[in-house]
Each structure stands twice: as C-alpha cells, then as structure tokens.
C-alpha positions as CSV (number, residue, x, y, z in Angstrom):
1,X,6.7,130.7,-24.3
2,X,6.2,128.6,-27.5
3,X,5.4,125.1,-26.6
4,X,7.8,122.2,-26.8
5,X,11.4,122.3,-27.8
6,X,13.5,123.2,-30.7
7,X,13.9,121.2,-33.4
8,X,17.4,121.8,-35.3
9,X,17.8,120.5,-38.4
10,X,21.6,120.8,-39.8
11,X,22.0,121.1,-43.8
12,X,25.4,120.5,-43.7
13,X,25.4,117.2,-42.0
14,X,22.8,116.7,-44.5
15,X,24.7,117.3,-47.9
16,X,27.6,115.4,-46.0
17,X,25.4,111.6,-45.7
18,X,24.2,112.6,-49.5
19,X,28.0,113.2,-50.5
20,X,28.9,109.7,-48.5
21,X,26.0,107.7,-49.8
22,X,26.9,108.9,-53.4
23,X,30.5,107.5,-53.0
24,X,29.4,104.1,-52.1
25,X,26.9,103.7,-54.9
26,X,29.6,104.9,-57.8
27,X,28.0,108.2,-58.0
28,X,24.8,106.1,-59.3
29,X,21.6,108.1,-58.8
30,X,19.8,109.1,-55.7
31,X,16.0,109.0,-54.9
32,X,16.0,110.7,-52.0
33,X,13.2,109.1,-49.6
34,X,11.1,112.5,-48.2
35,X,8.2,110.9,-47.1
36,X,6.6,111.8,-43.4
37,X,8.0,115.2,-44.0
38,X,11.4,113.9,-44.5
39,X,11.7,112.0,-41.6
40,X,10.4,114.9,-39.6
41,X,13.1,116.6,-40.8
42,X,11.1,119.1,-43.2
43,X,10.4,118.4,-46.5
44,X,10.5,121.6,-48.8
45,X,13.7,122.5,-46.7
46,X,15.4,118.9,-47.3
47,X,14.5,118.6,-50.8
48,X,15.3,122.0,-51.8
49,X,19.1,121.3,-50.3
50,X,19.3,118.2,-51.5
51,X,18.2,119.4,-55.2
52,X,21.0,121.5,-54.8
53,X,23.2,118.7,-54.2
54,X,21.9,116.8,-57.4
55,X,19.4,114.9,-56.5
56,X,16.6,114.3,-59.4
57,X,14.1,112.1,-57.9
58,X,12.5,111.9,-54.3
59,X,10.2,110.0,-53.1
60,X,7.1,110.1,-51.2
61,X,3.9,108.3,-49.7
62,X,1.2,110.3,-51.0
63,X,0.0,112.6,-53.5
64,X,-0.3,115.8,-51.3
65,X,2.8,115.5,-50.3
66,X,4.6,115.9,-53.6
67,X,1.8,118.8,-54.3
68,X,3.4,120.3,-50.9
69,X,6.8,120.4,-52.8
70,X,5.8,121.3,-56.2
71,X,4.0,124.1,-54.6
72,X,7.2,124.7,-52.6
73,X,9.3,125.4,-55.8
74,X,10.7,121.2,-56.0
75,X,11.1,121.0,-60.1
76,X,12.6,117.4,-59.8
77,X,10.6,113.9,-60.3
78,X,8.7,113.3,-57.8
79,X,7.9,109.4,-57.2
80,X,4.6,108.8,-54.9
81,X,5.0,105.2,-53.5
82,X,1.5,104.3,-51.9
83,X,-1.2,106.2,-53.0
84,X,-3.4,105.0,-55.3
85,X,-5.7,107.9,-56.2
86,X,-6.7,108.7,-60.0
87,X,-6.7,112.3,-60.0
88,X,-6.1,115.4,-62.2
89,X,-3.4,116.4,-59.9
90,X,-1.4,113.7,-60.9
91,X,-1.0,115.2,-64.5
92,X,-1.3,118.9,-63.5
93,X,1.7,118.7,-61.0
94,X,3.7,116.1,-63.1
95,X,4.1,113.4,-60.7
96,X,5.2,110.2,-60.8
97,X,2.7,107.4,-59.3
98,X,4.4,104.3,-58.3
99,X,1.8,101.2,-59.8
100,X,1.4,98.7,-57.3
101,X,-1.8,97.0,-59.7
102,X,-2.6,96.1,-63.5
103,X,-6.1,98.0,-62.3
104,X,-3.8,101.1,-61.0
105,X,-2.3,101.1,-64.0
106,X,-5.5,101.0,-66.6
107,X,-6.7,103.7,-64.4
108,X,-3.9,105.9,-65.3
109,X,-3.8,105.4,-68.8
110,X,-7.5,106.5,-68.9
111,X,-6.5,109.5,-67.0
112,X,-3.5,110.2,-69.4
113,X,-6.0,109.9,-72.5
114,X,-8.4,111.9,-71.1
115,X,-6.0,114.4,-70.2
116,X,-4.3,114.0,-73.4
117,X,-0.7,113.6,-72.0
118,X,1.5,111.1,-70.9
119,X,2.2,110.0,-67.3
120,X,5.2,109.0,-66.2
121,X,5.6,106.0,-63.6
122,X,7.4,103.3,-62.0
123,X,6.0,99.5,-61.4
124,X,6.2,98.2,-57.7
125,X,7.0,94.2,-57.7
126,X,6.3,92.4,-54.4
127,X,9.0,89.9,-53.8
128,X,8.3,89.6,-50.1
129,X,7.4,92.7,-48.3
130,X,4.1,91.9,-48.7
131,X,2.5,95.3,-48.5
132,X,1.8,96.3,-51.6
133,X,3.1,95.6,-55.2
134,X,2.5,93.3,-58.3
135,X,3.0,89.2,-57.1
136,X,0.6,87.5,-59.0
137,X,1.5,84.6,-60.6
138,X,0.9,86.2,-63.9
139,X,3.8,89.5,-62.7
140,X,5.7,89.1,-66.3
141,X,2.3,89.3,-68.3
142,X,0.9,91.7,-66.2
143,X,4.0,94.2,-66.2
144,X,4.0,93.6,-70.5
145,X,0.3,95.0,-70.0
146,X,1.4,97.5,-68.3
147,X,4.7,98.4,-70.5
148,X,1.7,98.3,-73.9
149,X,-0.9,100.7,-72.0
150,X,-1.4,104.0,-74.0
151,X,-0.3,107.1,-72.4
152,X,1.9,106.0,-69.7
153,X,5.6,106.0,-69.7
154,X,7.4,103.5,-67.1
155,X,10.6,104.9,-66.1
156,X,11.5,102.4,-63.7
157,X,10.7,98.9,-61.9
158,X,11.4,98.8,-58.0
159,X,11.0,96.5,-55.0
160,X,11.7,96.5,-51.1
161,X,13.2,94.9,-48.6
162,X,11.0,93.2,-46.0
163,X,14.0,93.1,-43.3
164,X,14.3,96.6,-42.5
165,X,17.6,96.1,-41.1
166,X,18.4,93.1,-43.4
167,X,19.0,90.4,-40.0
168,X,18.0,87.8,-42.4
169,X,20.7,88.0,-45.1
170,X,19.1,84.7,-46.9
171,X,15.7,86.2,-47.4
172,X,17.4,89.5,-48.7
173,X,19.4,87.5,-51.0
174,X,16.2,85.6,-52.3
175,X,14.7,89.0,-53.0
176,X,16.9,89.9,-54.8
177,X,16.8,87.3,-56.9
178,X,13.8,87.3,-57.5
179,X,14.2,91.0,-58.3
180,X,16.9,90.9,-60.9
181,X,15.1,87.9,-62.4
182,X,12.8,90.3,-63.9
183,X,15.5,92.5,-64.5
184,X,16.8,90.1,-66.6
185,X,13.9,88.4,-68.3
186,X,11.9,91.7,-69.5
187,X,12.4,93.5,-72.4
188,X,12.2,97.0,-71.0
189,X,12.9,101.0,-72.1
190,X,17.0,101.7,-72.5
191,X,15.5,104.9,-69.8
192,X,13.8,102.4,-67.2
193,X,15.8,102.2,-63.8
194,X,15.5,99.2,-61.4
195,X,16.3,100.4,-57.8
196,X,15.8,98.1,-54.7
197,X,18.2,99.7,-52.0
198,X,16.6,101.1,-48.9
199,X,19.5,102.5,-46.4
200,X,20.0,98.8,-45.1
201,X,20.7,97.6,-48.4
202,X,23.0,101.0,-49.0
203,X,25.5,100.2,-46.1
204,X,25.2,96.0,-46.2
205,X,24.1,95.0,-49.4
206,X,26.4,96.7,-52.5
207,X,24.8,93.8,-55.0
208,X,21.4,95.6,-54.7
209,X,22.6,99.0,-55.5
210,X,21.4,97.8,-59.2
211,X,21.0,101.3,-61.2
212,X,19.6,103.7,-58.6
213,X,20.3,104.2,-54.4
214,X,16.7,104.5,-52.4
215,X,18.3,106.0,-48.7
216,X,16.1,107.3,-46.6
217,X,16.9,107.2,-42.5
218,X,20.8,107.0,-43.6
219,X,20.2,110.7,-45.4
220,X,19.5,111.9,-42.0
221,X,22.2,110.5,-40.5
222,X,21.1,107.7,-38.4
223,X,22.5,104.4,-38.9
224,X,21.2,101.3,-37.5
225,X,22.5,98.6,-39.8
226,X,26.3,98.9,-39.3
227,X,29.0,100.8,-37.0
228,X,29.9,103.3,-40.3
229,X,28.5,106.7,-38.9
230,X,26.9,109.0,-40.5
231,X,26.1,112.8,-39.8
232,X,23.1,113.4,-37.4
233,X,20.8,116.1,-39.2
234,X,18.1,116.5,-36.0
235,X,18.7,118.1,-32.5
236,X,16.4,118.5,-30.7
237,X,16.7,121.1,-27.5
238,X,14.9,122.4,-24.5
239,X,15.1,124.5,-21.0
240,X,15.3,123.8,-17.3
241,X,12.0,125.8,-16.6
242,X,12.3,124.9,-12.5
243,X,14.1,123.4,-10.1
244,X,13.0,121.8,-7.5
245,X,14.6,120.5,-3.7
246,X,13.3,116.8,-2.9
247,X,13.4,114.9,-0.3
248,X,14.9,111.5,0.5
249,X,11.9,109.3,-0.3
250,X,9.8,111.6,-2.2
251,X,7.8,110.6,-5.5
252,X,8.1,112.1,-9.0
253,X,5.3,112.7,-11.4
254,X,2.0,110.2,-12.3
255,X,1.7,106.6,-10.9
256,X,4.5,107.4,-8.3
257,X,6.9,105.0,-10.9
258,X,10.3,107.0,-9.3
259,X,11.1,107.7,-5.8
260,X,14.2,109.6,-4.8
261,X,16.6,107.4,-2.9
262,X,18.4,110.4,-1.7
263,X,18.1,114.5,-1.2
264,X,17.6,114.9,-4.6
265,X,17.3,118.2,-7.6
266,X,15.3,117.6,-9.7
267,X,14.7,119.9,-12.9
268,X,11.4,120.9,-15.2
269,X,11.7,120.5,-18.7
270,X,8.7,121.7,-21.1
271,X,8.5,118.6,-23.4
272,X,5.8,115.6,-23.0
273,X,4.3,113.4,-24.8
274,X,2.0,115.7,-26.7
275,X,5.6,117.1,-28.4
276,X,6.2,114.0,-29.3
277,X,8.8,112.7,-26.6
278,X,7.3,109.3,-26.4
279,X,5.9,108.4,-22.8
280,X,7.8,104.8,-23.0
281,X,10.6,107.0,-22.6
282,X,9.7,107.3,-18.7
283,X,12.4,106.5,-16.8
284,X,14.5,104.7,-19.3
285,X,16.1,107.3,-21.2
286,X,18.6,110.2,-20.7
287,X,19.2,114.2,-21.3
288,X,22.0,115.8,-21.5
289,X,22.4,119.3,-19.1
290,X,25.9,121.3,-18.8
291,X,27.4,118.2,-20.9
292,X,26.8,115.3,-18.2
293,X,23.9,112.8,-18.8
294,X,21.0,112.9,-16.7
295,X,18.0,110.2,-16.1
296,X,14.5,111.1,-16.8
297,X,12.8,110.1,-13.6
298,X,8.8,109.7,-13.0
299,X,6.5,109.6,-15.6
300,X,7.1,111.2,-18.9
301,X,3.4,113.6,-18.5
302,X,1.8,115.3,-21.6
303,X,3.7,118.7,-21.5
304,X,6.5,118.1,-18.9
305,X,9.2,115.7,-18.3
306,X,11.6,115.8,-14.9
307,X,15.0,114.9,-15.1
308,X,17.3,114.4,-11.7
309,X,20.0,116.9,-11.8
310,X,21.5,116.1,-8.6
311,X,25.0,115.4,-9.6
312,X,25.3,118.8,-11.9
313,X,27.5,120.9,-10.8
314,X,26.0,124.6,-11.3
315,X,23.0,123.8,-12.8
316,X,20.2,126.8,-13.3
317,X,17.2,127.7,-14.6
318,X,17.3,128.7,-18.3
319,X,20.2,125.8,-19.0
320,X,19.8,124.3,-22.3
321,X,18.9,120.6,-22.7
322,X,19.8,118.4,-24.7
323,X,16.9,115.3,-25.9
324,X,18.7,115.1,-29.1
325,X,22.0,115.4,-30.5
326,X,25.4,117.1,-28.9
327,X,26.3,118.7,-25.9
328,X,29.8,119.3,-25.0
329,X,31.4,115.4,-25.7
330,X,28.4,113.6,-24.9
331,X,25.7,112.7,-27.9
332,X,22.3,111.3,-27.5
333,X,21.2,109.3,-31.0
334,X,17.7,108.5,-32.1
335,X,19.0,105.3,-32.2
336,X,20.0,105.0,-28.4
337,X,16.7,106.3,-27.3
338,X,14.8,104.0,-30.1
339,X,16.5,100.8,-28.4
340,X,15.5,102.1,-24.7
341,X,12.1,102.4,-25.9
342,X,11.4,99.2,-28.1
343,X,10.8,100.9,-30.9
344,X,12.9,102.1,-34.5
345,X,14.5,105.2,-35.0
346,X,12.3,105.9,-37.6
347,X,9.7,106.6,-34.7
348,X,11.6,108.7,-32.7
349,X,12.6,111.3,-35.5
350,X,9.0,111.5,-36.9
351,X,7.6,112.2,-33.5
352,X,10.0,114.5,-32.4
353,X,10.5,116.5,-35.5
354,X,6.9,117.2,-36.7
355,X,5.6,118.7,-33.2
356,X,7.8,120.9,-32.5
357,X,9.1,124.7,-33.3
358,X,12.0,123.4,-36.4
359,X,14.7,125.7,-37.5
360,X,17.2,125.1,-40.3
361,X,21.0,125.7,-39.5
C-alpha cells in the first residue's frame, strides 16, 4: 500500500471562495497567495483553476516556485514575496520580485541592463510586521530612488498585516495609515497597485481592500477570522487497517499516555507524524469513522495513529476515515484540529497536504 492518506483537494469549492472573495472586494483584482504549494493544496493545479477563474497575479515565497509554475504552463504575473536572489531567471521566466531594499532594487536594475530588458516589480513597505520591507526613516526618498532606477518597472507598492488574525484592531488601523499615507504622498505610475489585504483584512477589514485583494488561507476555505464560512478545498482520508479487542485497563501506543477504562476496540490507521498528522495531535483530536466522531487515543507514532472505535456500530476493516473534511453530517476543519493543537491552520494544511498521495476532484 502507498503510504499515508489521501489528500483531496476540491476545485469547485475552490472557484466558489474565489467567486465569494471577488464579491466582497467589488470585483477588484485578486493576487492569489500560492506559496508553500498553495497551502499544501498544489500549486500548478490551484493556479491553473484559478487562472481560469481570472486571476492575473499570484503570489509566492521564492523564485523556484514561480519557475515550478512557469514551467507548469502559469502565463500570469507571478509576484515572489521574499527572496532576494539576483538571477537570470528572474528575466528569463518574467517574474515579478517583490523589493524589500534600495540595495535589492539597484541589484535589479543592474540585472535588467545587463540583460537589456525591463523588470517588473512591486516595493514591500514595513509598517509593522517587522519581517522584511522598506522602514527606514528615509522610505519616501528611498522608494523615489527606486521609482528613477533604470530598467525596472514598479507595478505596485504593498504591506502586511502583523495581526494575522487582526485581534488588535488599533494596530491594524495604524497600519494602515501609515500605508495609505504613502499612498497618498507619492507621485506614482497611473498602472501601480497598492494592495495590503491578507484574508483577515478580506473578511474584517473592507477599508484595506485599497486597489487589489491578497487572500490566501480564505481561497482554501478556511476561515479563522469571522463565523462567514467559506468552502473547505482539502480532505484528507484514510483506512482502518486492524482492529484490535482490548482489555479494561490496557495501554495504547508510546509512553503509555491512554489507558482504556473499559473493554475497548480500538482501530489502526496508517497516518503518523511522518505524513504530516502532527504528534501534538495525540489524544486531543478526533476522526471521523461510519459518520460518528472518534478520539485518537495513545500516542500519535510515526506511521500509525489508533483511534477507539468502541461505540461504532459495525465498524470493519477497510472503513474510510475521515482526518479531514466530511463524513456523513459530521465535518472536521483544519481550524478545529489547529485550536486542539496550539497551533494555526496554516500548519495543519501545509503538513497534511504536502506528504501525502493528493488527487484533484
């Protein structure tokens, strides 16, 4: 058997959170945020249904993985947010580097010379993420450098939100001032876009929609920010592989952490940690088998996690399980399983989805 579970990643419910996020902005454009291999999600499959959608621009963290999608067939803009490599590619594929320095940005115009075309980019301002960006004291001068440097073309300015989930709605709101401050001050291209809204901003904050929408974990369907729902993309299944009869008393898996309290069944399934089910998940979190909820118990172990299946009336090898998504009326979110765990959703979706067998439905 392959290892792991299946990942299944659904287009529909995809093109349905791009449709929705659309309406809320006033059909203003999308950069769709494809990074990490979309979320886990799959980056050449995303993109190419989302291109088909409309979208013009996606973003990602590094250079090879807008090479991935050029190479994949993407034709659209593709906006690199972090890296800050000088490299032929960068021409050659027709990428967009996001400049987070004046030195970045010299850097690139010497490679546009020498390459004897223009680059395209956009100019990252820090106005409290503090992770990378322009925020020296000197930001308007250094930008006008920027806007004057032979042989690059700035097609938009952009910022971020430090409060991914914006709890701190003062601190948003001074970031954005800060933001459309520039906005407002510099004289820039009638072409040049401002965008600021991560997903938070999309569903809490419409004054930062400004002239593009930046979604990214609201595309896939997860939202953490507000009760609106959006359309899970990612399931993520398995198999009962064994079951096993245990007695009253006996203990499950490493460290002896669970200990039946009663005759118990307890059922095999073949995803660990190594899939990416994260081992925090040990007895906190919940499957779903024959449409009932059932506990992991015992130690989540590298390529097995047990599960008590007791109460399931009927229950066999071979039954589907659920880690992700729908089964019957019951639904397991990455957000659910993010809170068990003390960690984001973000984390749960990246883990799962990149180590493990993915179709596309």
């Amino acid at each position: 058997m392959i290892r792991g579970a299946r990942v299944e990643i659904n287009l529909k419910n995809l093109s349905l959170n791009l449709r929705k996020i659309k309406k809320k902005g006033g059909n203003r454009p999308v950069i769709a945020v494809v990074k990490a291999d979309a979320y886990g999600h799959g980056a050449t499959e995303v993109s190419k249904r989302l291109s088909k959608e409309g979208v013009h621009l996606f973003g990602v963290a590094f250079i090879g993985e807008a090479i991935n999608l050029r190479e994949s067939g993407i034709k659209e803009e593709i906006l690199i947010f972090f890296d800050q490599d000088v490299t032929p590619e960068i021409p050659r594929y027709k990428l967009t580097p996001v400049v987070n320095s004046l030195r970045y940005a010299r850097e690139l115009s010497r490679l546009a010379k020498a390459s004897g075309t223009r680059i395209s980019c956009h100019i990252n301002v820090d106005t409290g993420m503090g992770r990378m960006g322009l925020n020296s004291r000197g930001l308007f001068k250094d930008i006008e450098r920027i806007l004057s440097l032979e042989g690059l073309e700035v097609r938009g300015i952009m910022s971020h939100f430090s409060d991914a989930d914006l709890k701190d709605p003062d601190f948003a709101s001074e970031q954005l001032r800060a933001f459309k401050e520039i906005k407002d001050t510099l004289k820039l291209p009638d072409k040049c876009i401002f965008h600021m809204a991560n997903s938070a901003a999309t569903v809490k904050l419409p004054e930062a929609y400004l002239d593009a929408l930046r979604p990214g974990l609201i595309l896939y369907g997860i939202n953490a920010f507000t009760n609106e729902r959006f359309y899970p993309v990612m399931s993520v299944k398995s198999r009962v592989i064994s079951l096993r009869r245990l007695k009253k008393g006996t203990s499950v898996s490493y460290g002896r952490t669970f200990i039946t309290t009663r005759d118990s069944l307890v059922g095999v399934v073949p995803i660990g940690y190594a899939d990416g089910l994260l081992r925090a998940a040990s007895n906190k979190v919940e499957f779903l088998v024959r449409g009932k909820r059932v506990p992991v118990v015992g130690r989540i172990c590298m390529d097995l996690t047990m599960v008590d299946l007791t109460d399931v009336k009927g229950v066999k090898e071979g039954d589907e399980v659920v880690i992700l998504g729908r089964q019957g009326q019951q639904e397991i979110g990455a957000q659910e399983i993010a809170e068990r765990t003390n960690t984001i959703p973000y984390e749960v979706l990246t883990s799962l989805g990149r180590l493990n067998k993915r179709v596309f439905v």
